[in-house]
C-alpha positions in Angstrom: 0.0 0.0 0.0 1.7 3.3 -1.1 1.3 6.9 1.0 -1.1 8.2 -1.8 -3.8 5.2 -1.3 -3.8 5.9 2.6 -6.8 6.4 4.9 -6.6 7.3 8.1 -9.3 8.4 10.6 -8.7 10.7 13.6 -10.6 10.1 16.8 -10.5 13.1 19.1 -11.9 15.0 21.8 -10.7 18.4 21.2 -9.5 20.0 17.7 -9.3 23.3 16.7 -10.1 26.3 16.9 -10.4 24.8 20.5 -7.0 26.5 21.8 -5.5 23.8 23.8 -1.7 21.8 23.4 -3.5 18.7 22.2 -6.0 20.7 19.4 -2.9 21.8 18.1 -0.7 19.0 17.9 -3.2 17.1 16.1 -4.3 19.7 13.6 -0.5 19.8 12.5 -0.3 15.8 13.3 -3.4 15.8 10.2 -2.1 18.6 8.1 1.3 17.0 8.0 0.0 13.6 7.2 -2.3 15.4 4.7 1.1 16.7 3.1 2.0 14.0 2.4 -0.7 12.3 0.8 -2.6 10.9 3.2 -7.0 10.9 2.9 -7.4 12.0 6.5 -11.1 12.1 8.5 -11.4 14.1 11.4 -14.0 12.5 13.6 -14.8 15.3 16.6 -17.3 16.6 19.0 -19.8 19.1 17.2 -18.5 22.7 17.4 -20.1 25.2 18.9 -17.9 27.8 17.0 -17.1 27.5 13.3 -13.7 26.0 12.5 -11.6 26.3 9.1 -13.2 25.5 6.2 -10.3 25.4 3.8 -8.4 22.4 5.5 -6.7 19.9 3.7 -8.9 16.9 5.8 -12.1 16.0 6.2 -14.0 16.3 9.1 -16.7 14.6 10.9 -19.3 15.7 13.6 -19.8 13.6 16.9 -22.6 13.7 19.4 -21.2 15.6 22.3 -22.0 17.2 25.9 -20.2 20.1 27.8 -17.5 19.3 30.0 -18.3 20.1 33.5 -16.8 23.8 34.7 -15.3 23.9 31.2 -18.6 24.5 28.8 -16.5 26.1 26.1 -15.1 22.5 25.6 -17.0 19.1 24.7 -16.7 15.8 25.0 -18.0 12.7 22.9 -20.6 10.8 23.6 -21.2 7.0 22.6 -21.7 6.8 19.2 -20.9 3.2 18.0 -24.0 3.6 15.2 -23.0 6.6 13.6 -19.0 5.6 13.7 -20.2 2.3 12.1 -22.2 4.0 9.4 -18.9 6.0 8.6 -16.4 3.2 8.7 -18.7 1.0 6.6 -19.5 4.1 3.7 -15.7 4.9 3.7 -13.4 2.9 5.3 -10.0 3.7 6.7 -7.0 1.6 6.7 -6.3 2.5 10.5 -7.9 4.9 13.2 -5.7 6.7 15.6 -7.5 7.2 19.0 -6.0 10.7 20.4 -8.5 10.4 23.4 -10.0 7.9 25.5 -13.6 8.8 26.4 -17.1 8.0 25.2 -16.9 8.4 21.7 -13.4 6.3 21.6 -14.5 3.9 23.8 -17.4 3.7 21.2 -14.9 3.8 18.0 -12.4 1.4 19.6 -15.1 -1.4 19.9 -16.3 -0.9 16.5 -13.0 -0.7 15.3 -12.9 -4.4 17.1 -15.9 -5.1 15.3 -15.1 -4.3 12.0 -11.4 -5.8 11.7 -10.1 -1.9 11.3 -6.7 -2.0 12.6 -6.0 1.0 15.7 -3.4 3.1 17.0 -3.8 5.5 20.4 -1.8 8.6 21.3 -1.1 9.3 25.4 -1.6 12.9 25.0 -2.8 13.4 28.8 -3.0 12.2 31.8 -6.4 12.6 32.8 -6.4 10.5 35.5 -4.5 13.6 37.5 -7.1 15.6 36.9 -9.5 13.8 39.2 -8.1 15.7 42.0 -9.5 19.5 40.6 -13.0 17.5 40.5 -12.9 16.1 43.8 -13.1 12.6 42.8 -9.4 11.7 43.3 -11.3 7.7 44.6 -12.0 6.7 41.1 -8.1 6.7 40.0 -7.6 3.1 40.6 -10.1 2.7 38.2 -9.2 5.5 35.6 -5.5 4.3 35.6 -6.7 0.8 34.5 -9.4 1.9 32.3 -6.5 4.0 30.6 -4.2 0.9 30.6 -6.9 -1.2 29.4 -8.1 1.2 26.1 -4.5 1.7 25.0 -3.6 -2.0 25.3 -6.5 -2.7 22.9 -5.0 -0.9 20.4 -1.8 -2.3 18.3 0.1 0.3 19.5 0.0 3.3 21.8 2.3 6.5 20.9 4.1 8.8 23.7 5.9 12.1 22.8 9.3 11.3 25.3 11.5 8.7 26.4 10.5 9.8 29.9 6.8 8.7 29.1 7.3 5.7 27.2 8.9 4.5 30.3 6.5 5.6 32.6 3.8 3.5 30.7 5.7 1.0 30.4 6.3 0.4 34.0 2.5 0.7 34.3 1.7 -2.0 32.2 1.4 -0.1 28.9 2.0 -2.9 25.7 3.9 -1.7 22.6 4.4 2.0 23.6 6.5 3.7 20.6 7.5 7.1 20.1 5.8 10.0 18.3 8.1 13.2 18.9 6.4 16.4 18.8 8.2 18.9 16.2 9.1 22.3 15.8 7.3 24.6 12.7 9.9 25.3 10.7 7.4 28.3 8.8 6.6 30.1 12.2 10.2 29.7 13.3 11.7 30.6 9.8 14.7 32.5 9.5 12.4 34.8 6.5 10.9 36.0 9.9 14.7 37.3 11.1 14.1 40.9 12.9 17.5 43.3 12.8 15.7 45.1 15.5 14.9 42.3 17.7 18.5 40.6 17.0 20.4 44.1 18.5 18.0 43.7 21.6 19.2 40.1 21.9 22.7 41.3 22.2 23.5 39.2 18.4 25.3 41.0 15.3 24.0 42.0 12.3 26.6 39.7 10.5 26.8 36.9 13.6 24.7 33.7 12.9 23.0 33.1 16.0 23.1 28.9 15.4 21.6 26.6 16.9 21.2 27.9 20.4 18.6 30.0 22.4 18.6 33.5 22.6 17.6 35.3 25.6 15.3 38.3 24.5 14.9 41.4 26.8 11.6 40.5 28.8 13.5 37.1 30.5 12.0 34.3 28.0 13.4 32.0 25.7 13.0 32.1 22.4 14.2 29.4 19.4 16.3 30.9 16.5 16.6 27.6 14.7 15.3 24.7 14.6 18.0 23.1 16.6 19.3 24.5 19.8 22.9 23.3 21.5 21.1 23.8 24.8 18.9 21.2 24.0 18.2 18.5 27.0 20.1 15.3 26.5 17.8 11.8 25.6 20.6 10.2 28.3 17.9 8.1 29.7 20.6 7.5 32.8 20.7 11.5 33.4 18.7 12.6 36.1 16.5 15.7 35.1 19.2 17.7 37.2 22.1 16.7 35.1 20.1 17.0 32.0 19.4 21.0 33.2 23.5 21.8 33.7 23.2 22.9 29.7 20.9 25.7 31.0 23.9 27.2 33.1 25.7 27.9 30.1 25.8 31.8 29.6 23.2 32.2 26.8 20.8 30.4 28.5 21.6 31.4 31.9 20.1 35.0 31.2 16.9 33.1 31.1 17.2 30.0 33.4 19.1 32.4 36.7 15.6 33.2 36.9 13.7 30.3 36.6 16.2 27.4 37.8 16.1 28.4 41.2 12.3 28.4 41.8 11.5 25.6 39.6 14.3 23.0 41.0 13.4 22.1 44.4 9.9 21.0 42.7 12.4 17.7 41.8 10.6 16.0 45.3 7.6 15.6 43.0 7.8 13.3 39.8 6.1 14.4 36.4 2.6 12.8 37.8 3.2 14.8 40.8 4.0 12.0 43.3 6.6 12.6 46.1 9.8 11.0 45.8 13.6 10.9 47.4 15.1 9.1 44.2 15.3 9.4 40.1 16.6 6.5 38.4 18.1 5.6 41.9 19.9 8.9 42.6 18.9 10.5 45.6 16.7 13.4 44.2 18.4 17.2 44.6 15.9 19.8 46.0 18.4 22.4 47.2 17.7 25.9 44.9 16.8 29.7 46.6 14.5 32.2 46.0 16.2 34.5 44.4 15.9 38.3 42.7 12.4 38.4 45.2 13.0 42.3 45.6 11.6 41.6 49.0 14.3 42.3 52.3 14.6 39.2 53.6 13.0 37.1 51.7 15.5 35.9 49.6 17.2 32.4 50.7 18.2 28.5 50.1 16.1 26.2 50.6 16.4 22.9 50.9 13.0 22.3 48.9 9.6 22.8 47.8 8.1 22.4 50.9 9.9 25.0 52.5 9.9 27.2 50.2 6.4 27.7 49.7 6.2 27.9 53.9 9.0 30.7 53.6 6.8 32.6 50.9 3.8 31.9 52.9 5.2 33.6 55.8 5.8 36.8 54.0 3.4 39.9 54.3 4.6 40.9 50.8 3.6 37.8 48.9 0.4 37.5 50.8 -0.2 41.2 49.9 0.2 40.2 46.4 -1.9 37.4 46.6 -4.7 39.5 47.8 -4.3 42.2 45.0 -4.4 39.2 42.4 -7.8 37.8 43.9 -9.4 41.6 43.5 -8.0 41.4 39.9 -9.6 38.2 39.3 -12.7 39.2 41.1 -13.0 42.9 40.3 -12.0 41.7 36.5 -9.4 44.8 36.6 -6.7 46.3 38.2 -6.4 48.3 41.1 -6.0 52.2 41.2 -5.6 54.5 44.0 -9.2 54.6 45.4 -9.2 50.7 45.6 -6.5 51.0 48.6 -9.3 50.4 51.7 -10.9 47.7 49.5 -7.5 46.1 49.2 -6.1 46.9 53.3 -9.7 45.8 54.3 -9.4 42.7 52.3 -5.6 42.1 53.8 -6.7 42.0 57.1 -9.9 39.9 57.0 -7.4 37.2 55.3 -4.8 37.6 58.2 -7.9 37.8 61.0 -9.5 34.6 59.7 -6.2 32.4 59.5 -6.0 33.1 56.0 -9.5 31.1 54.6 -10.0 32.1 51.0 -13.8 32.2 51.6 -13.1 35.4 54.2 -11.2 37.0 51.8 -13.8 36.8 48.5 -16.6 38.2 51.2 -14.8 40.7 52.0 -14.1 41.5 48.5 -17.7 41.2 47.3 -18.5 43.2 49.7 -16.4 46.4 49.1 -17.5 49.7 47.7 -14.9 48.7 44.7 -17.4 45.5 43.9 -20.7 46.6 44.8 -20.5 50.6 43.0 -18.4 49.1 39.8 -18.9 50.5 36.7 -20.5 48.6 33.4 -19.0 49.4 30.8 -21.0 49.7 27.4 -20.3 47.2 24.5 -19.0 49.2 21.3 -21.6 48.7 19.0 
């Protein structure tokens, strides 16, 4: 079977112009396959806004509900019938399932039943997400529901060597790896900025490489496709080792900022589970806060834990916490005549041992919330 004569069909839960990491690595995942020849079907849950029309891929609606405290996104709902009507009027030479609800569990059995060969992606773990809907009990059974879906499937792809070992060691069958990419026409030297190159400290003549440049607001940003600073695949490296590239003085602009906060997080593994060891190495939580601006507050620490107790502790960051919660609340920021609303709101965290729910009264209940102005919508 050449390229040209391919069919595949895409099972998925969320797709653009959805705006999430997944949506997007499986738009590219279908326009790149479309590239090259493949007849790709989208099969997704119905939109509620319009999507592109000019894509190079078909695309399929599915029956589909809100997702609870996210309504702008949808989820599939069973839908064996329809996916067999599909299958049966065009059929694809294999289905890659990117998601593992409803409407997969639904394609996977028809799939089954109509001797259509199947692929899965692990694109998230949505078994830690139980925790945000207070239904952290039904894990156990999540984690073997996931095992069990993806082990249906002839083979089951993972973005990193760190997560094809992961599944593995939880059972996963046949996990292979499907690397996510760079795009080579958004990060295209055609794009190259004289203006934004002298800010970076880089000639007008100097080839920047492979390497990352540190820009003027404290991010990194790829010049190439490449980068020398890239993390080594050393499977034997601990994350720690892997990050002493970071140190090296173009990156180190950046990562001086970010290497000491982020670092002593090392206690938890990537599914946030404590741990003392990686790959056998005792684990290294030792960092600082660092460039705080706040007398006294900058200091080792020996990890995350004490850390967040030392940032707790200070009136500064708990002041900033407050003015954060008006923003949210108040859906702007503060000016000078929001000062009492904010000192008010300070103290009835401190008074009340610092409960959240004291806090949003007193915030609902400020002259700032209840004599707020509506603005009118341009017409």
């Amino acid at each position: 079977m050449n390229k040209e004569s391919l069919k595949v069909s895409l099972l998925t839960e969320t797709f653009p112009p959805e705006i999430n990491g997944v949506s997007f690595t499986l738009a590219r995942l279908a326009g790149e396959l479309s590239n090259l020849g493949t007849e790709v079907q989208v099969l997704r849950p119905t939109r509620q806004t319009p999507g592109n029309d000019q894509s190079e891929w078909t695309e399929i609606d599915l029956p589909s509900s809100p997702i609870p405290n996210y309504p702008e996104l949808r989820f599939g709902l069973p839908c064996g019938r329809l996916l067999k009507k599909v299958w049966r009027r065009d059929r694809p030479d294999i289905v890659y399932f990117a998601t593992e609800g409803p409407a997969g569990y639904s394609g996977l059995k028809t799939c089954r039943s109509l001797g259509i060969p199947s692929v899965s992606g692990f694109h998230t773990n949505f078994d830690l997400y139980l925790k945000h809907y207070r239904i952290s009990i039904l894990k156990p059974i999540v984690d073997r529901y996931l095992k069990w879906f993806h082990n249906r499937t002839s083979a089951t792809f993972a973005p990193t060597p760190w997560m094809i070992s992961e599944l593995r060691e939880k059972g996963y069958n046949n996990v292979k790896m499907l690397s996510r990419g760079v795009d080579r026409d958004l990060f295209s030297p055609r794009k190259r900025s004289l203006q934004l190159r002298k800010s970076w400290g880089v000639k007008q003549k100097e080839e920047p490489g492979n390497r990352l440049i540190p820009s003027s607001n404290q991010t990194c940003r790829l010049s190439a496709l490449t980068v020398d600073a890239q993390l080594s695949n050393d499977e034997t490296l601990t994350l720690r080792e892997k990050m002493k590239v970071t140190e090296e003085a173009y990156c180190w602009k950046c990562h001086q900022n970010t290497n000491p906060a982020g670092l002593p997080f090392e206690m938890f593994d990537h599914f946030g589970r404590w741990r003392t060891k990686e790959l056998g190495k005792p684990v290294d939580t030792t960092r600082a806060i660092t460039n705080s601006g706040v007398r006294g507050l900058d200091a080792e620490v020996p990890d995350a834990v004490a850390m967040l107790h030392r940032l707790a502790d200070s009136p500064r960051v708990r002041q900033v916490f407050v003015r954060h919660a008006f923003r949210y609340f108040m859906g702007r920021n503060e000016t000078l005549r929001d000062a009492s609303t904010l000192r008010r709101a300070d103290q009835a965290y401190v008074k009340s041992g610092s409960s959240m729910k004291s806090l949003i009264i007193s915030l609902l209940t400020s002259d700032s919330f209840l004599y707020r102005k509506i603005q009118k919508s341009m017409e």
